[in-house]
NUTORVEX-271221 format. One record per residue: residue number from 1; z negated, x, y negated of N, C-alpha, C in turn. Coordinates in nm, 4 decimals, always signed. Layout:
REM NUTORVEX-271221
   seq        nc3        nc1        nc2       cac3       cac1       cac2        cc3        cc1        cc2
   NUM          Z          X          Y          Z          X          Y          Z          X          Y
...
//
This chain:
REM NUTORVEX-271221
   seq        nc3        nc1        nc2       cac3       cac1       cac2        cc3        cc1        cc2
     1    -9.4661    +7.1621    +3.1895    -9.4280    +7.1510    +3.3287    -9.4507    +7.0070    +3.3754
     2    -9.3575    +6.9768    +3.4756    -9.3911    +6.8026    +3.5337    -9.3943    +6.7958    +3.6633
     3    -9.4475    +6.6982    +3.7150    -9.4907    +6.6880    +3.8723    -9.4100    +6.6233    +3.8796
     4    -9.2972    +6.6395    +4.0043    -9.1744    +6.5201    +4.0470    -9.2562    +6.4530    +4.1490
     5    -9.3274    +6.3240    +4.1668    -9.3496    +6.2610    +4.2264    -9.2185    +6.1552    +4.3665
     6    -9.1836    +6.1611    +4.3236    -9.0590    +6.0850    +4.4204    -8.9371    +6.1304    +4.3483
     7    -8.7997    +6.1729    +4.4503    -8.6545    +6.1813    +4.4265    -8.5981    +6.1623    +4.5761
     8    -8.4751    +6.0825    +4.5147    -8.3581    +6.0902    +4.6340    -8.2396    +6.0668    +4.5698
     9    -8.1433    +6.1602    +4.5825    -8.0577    +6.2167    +4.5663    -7.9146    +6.2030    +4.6105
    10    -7.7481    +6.2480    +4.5674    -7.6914    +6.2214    +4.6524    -7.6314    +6.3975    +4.6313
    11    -7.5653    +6.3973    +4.7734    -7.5101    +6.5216    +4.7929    -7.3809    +6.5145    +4.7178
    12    -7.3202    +6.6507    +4.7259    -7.1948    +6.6456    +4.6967    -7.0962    +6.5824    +4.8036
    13    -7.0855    +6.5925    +4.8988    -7.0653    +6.4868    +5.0266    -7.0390    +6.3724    +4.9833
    14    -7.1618    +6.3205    +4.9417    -7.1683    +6.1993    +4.9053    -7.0880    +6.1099    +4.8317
    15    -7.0868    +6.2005    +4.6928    -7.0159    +6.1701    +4.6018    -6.8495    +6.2102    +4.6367
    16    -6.8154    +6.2941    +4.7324    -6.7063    +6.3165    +4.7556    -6.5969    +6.1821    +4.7387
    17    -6.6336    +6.0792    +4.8279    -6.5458    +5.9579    +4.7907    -6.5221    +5.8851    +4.6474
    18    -6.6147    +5.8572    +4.5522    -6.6285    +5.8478    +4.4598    -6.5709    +5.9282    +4.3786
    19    -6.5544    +6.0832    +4.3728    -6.4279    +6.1764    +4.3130    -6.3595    +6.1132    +4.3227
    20    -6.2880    +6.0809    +4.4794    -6.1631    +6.0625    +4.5181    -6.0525    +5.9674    +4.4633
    21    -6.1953    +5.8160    +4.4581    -6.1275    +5.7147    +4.3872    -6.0600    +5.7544    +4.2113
    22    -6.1777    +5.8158    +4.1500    -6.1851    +5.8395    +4.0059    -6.0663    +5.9245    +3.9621
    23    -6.0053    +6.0184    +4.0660    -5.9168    +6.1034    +4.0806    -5.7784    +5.9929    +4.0757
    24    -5.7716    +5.9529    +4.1980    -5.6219    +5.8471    +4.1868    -5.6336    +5.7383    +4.0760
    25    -5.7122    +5.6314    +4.0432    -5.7291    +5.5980    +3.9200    -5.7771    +5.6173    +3.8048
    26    -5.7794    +5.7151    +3.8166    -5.7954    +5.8046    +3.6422    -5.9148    +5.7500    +3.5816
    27    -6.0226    +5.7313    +3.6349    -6.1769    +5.7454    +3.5557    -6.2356    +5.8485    +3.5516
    28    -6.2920    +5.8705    +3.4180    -6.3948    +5.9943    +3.4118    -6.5364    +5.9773    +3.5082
    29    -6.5809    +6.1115    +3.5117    -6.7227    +6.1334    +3.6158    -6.7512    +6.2785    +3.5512
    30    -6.8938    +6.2495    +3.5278    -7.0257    +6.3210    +3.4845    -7.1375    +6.3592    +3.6112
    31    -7.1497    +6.4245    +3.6256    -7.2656    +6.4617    +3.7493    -7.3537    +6.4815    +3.7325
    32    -7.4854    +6.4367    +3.6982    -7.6381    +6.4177    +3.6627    -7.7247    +6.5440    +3.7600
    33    -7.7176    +6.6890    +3.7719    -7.8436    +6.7566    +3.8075    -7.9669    +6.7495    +3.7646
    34    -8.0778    +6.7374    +3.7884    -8.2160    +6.7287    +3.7109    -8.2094    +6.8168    +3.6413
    35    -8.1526    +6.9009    +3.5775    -8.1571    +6.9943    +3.4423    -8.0127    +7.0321    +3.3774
    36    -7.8636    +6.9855    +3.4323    -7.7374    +7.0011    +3.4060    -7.6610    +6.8884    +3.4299
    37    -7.5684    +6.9128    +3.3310    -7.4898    +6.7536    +3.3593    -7.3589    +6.8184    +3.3943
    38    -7.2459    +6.7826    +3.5288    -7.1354    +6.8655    +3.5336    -7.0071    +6.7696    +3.4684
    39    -6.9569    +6.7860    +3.3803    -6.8369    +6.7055    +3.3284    -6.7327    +6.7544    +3.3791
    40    -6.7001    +6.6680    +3.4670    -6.5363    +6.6752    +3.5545    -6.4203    +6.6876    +3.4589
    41    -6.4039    +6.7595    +3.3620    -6.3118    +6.7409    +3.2862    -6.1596    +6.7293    +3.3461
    42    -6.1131    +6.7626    +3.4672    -6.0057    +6.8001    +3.5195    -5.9861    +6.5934    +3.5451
    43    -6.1156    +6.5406    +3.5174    -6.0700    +6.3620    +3.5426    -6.0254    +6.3255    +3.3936
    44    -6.0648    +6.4026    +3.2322    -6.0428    +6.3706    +3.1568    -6.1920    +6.4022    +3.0736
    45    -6.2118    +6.4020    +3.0003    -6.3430    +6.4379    +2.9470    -6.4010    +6.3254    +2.8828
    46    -6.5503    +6.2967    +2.9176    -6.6086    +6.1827    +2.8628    -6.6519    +6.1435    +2.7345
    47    -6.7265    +6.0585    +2.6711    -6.7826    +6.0595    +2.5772    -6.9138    +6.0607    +2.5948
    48    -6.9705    +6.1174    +2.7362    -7.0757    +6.0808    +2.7765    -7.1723    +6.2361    +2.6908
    49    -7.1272    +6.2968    +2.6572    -7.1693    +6.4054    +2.6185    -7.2034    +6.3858    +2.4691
    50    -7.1306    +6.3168    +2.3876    -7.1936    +6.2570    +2.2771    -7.3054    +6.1929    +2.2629
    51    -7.3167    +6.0919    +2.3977    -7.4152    +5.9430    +2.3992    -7.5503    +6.0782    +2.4079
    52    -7.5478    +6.1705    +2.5503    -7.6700    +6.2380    +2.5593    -7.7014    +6.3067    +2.4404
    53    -7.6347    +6.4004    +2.3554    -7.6870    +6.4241    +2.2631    -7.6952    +6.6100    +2.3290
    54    -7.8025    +6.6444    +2.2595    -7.8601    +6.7673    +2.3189    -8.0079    +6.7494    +2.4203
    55    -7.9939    +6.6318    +2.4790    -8.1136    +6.5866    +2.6161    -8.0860    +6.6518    +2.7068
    56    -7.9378    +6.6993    +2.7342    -7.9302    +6.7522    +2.8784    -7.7893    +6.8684    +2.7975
    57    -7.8041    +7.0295    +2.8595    -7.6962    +7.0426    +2.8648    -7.5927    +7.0459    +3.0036
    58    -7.4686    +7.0507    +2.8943    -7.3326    +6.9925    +3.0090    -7.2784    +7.0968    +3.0158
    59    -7.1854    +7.0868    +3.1197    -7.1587    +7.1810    +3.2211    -6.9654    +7.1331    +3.2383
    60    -6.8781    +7.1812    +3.1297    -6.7585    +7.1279    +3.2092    -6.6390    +7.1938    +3.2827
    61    -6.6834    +7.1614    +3.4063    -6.5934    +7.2314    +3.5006    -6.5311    +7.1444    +3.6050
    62    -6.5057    +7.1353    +3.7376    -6.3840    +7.0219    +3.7873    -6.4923    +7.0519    +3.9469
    63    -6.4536    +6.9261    +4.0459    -6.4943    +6.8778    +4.1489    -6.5535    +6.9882    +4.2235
    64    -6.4139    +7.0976    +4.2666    -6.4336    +7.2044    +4.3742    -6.5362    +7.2757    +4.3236
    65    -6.5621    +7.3005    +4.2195    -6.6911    +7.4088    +4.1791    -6.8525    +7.3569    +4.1462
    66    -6.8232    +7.2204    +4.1814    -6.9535    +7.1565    +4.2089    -7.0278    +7.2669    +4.2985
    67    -7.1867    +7.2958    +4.2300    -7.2034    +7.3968    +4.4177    -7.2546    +7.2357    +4.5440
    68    -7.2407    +7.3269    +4.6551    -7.2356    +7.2207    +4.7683    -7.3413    +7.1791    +4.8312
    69    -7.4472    +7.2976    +4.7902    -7.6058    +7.2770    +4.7689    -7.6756    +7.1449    +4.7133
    70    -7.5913    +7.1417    +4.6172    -7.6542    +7.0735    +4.5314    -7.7116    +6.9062    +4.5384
    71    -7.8459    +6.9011    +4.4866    -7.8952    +6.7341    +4.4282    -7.8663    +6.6936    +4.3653
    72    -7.7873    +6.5570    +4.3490    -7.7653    +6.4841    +4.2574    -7.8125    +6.3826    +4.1840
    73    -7.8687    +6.3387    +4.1012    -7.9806    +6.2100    +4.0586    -7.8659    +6.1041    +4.0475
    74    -7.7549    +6.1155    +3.9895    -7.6573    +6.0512    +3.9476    -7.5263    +6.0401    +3.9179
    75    -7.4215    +5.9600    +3.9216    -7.2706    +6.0542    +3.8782    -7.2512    +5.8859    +3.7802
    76    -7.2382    +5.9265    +3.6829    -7.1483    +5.8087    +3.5188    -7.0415    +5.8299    +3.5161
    77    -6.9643    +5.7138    +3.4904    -6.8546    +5.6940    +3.4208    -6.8723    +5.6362    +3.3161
    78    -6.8513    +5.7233    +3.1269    -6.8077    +5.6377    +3.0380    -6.6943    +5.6235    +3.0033
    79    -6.6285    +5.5172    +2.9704    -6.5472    +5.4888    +2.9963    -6.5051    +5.3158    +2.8948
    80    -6.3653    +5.2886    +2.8322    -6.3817    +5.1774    +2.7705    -6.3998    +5.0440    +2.8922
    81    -6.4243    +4.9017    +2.8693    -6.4925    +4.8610    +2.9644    -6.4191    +4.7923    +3.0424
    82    -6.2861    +4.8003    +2.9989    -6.1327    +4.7074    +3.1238    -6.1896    +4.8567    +3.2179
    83    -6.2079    +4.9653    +3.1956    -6.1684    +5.0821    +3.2715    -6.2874    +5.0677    +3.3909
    84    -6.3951    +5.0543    +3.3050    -6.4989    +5.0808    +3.3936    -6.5343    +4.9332    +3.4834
    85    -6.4774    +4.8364    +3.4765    -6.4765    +4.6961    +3.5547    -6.3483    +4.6988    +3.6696
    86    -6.2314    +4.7931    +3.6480    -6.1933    +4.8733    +3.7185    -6.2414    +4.9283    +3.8512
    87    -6.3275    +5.0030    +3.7885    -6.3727    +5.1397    +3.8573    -6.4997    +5.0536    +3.9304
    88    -6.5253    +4.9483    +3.9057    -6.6728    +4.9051    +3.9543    -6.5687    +4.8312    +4.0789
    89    -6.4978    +4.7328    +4.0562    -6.4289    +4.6942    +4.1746    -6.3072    +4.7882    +4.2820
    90    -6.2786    +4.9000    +4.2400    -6.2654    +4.9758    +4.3323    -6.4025    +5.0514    +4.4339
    91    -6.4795    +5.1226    +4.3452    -6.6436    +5.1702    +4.4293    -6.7155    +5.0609    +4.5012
    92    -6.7001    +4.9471    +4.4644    -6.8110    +4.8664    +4.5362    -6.8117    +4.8333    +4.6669
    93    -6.7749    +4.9172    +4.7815    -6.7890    +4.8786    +4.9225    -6.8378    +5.0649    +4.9269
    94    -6.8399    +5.1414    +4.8442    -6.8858    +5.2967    +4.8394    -7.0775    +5.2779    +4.8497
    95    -7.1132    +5.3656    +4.9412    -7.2565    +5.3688    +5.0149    -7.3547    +5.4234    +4.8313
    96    -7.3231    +5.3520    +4.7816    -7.4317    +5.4386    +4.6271    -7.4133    +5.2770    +4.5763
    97    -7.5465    +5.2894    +4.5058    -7.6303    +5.1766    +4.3880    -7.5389    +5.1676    +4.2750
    98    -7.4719    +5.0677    +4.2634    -7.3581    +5.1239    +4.1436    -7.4495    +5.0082    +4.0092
    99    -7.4402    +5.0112    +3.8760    -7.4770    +4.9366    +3.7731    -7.4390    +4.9662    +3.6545
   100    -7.4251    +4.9087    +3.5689    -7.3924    +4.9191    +3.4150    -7.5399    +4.9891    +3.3502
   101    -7.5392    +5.0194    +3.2671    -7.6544    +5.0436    +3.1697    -7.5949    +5.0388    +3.0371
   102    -7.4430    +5.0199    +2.9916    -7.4142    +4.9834    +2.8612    -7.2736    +4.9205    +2.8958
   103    -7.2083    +4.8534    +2.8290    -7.0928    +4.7866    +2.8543    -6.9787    +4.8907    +2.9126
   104    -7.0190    +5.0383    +2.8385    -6.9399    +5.1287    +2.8521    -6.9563    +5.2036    +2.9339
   105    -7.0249    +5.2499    +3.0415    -7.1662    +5.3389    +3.0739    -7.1556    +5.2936    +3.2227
   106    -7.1365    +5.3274    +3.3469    -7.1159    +5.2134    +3.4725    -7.2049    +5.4279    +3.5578
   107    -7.2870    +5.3625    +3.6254    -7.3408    +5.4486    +3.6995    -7.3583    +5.4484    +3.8375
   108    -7.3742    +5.5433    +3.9102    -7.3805    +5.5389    +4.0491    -7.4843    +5.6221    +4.1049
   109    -7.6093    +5.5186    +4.1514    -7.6970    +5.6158    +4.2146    -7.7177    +5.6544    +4.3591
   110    -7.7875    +5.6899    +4.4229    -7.8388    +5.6980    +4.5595    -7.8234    +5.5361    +4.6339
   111    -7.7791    +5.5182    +4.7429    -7.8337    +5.3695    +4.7957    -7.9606    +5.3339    +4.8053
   112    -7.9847    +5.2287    +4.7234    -8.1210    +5.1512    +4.7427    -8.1771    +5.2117    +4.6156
   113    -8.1610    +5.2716    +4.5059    -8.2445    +5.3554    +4.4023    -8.1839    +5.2603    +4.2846
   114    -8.3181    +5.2286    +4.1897    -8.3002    +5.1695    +4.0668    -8.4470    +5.1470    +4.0143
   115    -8.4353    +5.1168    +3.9042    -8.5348    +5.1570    +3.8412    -8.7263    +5.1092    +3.9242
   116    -8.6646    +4.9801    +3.9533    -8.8218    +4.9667    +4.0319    -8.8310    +5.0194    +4.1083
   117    -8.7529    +5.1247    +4.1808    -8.8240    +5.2194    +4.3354    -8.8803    +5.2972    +4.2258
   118    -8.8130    +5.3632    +4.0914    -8.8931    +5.4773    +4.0575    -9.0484    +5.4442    +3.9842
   119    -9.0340    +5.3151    +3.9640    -9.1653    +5.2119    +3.9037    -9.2732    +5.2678    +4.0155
   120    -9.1976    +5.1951    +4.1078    -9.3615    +5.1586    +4.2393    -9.3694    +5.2805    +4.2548
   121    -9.3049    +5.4019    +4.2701    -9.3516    +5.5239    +4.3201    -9.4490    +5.6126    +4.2304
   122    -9.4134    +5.5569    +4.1117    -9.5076    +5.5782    +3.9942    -9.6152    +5.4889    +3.9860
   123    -9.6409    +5.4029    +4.0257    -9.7613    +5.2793    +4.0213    -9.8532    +5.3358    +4.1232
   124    -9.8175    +5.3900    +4.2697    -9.8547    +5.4482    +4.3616    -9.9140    +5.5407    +4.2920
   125    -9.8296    +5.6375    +4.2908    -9.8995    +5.7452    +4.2693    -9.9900    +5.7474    +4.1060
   126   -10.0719    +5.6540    +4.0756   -10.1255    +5.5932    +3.9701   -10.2407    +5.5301    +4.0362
   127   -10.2597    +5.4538    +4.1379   -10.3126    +5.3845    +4.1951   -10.2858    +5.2446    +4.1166
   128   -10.1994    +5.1614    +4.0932   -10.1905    +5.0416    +3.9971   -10.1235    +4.9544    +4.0755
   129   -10.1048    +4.8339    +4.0333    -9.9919    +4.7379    +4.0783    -9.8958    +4.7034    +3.9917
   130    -9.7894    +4.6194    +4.0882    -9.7383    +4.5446    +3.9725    -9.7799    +4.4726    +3.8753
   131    -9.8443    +4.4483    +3.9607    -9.9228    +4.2988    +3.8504    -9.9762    +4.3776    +3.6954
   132    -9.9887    +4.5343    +3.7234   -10.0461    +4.5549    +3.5403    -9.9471    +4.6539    +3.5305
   133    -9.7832    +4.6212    +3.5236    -9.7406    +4.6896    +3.4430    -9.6550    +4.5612    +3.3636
   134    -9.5804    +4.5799    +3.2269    -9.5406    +4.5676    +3.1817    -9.3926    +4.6378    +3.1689
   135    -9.2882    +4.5911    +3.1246    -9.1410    +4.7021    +3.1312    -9.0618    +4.5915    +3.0893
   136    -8.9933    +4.6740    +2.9878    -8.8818    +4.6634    +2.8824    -8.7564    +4.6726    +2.9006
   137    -8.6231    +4.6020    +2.9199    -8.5062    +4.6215    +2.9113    -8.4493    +4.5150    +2.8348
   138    -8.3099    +4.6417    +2.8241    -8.1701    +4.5037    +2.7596    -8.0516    +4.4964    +2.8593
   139    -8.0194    +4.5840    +2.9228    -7.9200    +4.6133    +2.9948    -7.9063    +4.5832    +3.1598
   140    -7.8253    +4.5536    +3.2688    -7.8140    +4.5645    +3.3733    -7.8817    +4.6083    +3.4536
   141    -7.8936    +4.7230    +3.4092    -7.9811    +4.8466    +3.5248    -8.1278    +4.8131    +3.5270
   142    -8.2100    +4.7236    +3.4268    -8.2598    +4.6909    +3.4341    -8.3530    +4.5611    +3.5071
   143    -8.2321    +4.4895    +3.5729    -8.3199    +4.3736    +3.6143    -8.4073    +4.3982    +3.7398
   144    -8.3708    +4.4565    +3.8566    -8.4778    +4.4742    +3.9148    -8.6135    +4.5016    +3.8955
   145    -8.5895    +4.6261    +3.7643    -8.7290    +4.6408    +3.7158    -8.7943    +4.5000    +3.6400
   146    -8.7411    +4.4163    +3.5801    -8.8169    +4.3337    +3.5162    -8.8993    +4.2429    +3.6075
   147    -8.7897    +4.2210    +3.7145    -8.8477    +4.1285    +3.7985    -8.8919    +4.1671    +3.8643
   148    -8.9159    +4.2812    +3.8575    -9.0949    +4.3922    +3.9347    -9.2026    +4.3717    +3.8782
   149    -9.2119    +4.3764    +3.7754    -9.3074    +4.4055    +3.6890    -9.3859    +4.2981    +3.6575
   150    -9.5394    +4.2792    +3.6163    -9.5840    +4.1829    +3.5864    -9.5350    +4.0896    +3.5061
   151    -9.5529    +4.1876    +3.3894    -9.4945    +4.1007    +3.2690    -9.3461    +4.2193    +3.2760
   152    -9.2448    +4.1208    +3.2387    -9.0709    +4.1806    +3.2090    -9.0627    +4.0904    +3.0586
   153    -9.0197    +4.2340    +2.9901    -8.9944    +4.1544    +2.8381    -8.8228    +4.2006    +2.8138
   154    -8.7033    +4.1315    +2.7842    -8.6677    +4.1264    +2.7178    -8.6250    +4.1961    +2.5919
   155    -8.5262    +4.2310    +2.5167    -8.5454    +4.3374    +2.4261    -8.4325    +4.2143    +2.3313
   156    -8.4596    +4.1944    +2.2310    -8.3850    +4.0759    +2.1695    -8.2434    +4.0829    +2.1688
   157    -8.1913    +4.2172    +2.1698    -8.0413    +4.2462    +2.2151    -7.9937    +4.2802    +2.3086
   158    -8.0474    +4.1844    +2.4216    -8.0391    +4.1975    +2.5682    -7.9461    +4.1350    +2.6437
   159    -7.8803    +4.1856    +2.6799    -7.7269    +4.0920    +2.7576    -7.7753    +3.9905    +2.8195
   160    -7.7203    +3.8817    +2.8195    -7.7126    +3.7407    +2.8366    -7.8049    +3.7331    +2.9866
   161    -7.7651    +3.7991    +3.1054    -7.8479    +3.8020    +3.2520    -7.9778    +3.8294    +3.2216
   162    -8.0642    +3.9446    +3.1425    -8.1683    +4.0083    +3.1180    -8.2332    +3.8992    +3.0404
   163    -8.1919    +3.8590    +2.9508    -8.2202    +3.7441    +2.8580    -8.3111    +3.6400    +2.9498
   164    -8.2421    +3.5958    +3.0764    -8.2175    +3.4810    +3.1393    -8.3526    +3.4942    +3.2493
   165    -8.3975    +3.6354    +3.2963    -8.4153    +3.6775    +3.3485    -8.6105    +3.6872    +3.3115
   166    -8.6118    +3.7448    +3.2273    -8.7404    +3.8022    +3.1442    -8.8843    +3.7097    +3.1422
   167    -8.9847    +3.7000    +3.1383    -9.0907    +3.6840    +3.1120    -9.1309    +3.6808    +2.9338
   168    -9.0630    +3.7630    +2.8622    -9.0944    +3.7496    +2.7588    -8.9210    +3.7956    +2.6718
   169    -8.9269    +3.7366    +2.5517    -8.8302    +3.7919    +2.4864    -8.9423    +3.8531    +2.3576
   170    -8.9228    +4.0021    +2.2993    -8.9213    +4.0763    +2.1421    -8.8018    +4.0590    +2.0896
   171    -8.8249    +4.1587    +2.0134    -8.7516    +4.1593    +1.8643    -8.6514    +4.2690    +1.9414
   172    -8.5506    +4.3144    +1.8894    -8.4119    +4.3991    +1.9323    -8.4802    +4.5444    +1.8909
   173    -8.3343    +4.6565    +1.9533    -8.4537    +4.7689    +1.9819    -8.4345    +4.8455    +1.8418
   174    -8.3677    +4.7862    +1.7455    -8.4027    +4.8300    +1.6155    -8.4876    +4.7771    +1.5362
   175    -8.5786    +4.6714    +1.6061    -8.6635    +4.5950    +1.5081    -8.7987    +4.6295    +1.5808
   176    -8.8086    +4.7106    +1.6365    -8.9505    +4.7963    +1.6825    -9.0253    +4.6570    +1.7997
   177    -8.8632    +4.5785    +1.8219    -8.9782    +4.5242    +1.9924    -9.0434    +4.5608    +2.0466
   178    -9.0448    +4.6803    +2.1166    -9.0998    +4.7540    +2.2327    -9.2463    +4.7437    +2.1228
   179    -9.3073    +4.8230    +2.0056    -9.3851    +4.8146    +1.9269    -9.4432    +4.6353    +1.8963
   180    -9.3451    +4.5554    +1.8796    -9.4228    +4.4274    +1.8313    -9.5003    +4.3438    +1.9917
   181    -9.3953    +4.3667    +2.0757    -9.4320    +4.3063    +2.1960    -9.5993    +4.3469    +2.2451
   182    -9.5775    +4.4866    +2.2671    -9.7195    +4.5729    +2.2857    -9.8491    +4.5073    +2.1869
   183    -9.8314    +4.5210    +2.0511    -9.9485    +4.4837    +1.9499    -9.9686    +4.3040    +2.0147
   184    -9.8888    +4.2425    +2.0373    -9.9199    +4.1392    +2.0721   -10.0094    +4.0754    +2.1952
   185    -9.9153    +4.1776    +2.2953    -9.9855    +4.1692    +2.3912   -10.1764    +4.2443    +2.4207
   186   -10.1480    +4.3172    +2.3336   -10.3014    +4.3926    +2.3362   -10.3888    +4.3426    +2.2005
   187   -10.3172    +4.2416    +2.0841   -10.3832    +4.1973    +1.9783   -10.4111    +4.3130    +1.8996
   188   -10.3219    +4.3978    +1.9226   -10.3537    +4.5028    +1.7786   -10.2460    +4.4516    +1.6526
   189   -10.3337    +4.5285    +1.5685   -10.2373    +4.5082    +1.4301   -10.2067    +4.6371    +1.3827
   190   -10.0663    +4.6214    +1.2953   -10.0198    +4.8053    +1.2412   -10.1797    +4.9090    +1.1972
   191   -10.2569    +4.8416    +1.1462   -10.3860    +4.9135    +1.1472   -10.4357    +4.9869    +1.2120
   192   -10.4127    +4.9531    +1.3647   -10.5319    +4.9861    +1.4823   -10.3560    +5.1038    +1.5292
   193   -10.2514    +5.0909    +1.4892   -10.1849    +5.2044    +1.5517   -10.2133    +5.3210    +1.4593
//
């Protein structure tokens, strides 16, 4: 079981405009519930259901049967990336946090939500600061958090902004950065793990 410490959400409302666009220019949309993912297939079906894996199951059914109840953490478009640079300059005057997290991958959260609100709300409820956390990215969605964080490292296959951005650069995330950065920073050796 897990304690949800902080969420904000978008309604179906919300996202209503964001259908709308994705609808007349033909981008796919995924709908992020905290335990279901709804794949709009009636926009085309994603590949986003591959990338998750079996992390979340999906749900594919079309806009109107969204229920109207419902919280949303998030709505993705994957998508190839003329499509989704597209879709980013049509949404971007739309009231939601829009960002990449893979070239392919373009997301839309709540206004004002990205990864450092969910940081500090977790540091809070921790009693900590910035100043002693540490946090890892390669991607977009990431920079706020880095430049939250005490130390922001870098992940060696980190898009050119993140790169630019960072406090520290590791090794890429197949060469066990996240692992070499840590031993370094705490002076352990493979021994002491």
């Amino acid at each position: 079981m897990h304690e949800v410490i902080a969420v904000q959400s978008l309604s179906k409302n919300e996202i209503q405009p964001l259908y709308d666009l994705a609808k007349t220019h033909h981008f796919p949309l995924d709908i992020l519930a905290e335990d279901l993912v709804y794949s709009l297939v009636e926009l085309g079906k994603s590949d986003y259901q591959k990338f998750l894996g079996t992390l979340m199951p999906f749900k594919d059914t079309n806009f109107a049967a969204i229920p109207e109840a419902g919280k949303y953490l998030k709505v993705v478009s994957e998508a190839p990336t003329s499509t989704l640079s597209q879709a980013a300059q049509l949404t971007a005057d739309l009231p939601v946090t829009q960002t990449r997290s893979r070239a392919t991958l373009l997301e839309f959260l709540p206004q004002g939500v990205n990864k450092q609100v969910g940081l500090a709300a977790a540091l809070k409820h921790f009693h900590l600061t910035s100043a002693e956390l540490m946090a890892f990215g390669d991607e977009d969605n990431d920079k706020e958090m880095l430049t939250y964080a005490g130390i922001g490292v870098a992940m060696g296959n980190a898009v050119p902004a993140i790169l630019a951005l960072a406090d520290q650069v590791t090794a890429t995330n197949d060469q066990d950065g996240v692992a070499k950065a840590l031993m370094t920073a705490f002076q352990l050796t493979p021994q002491d793990l």
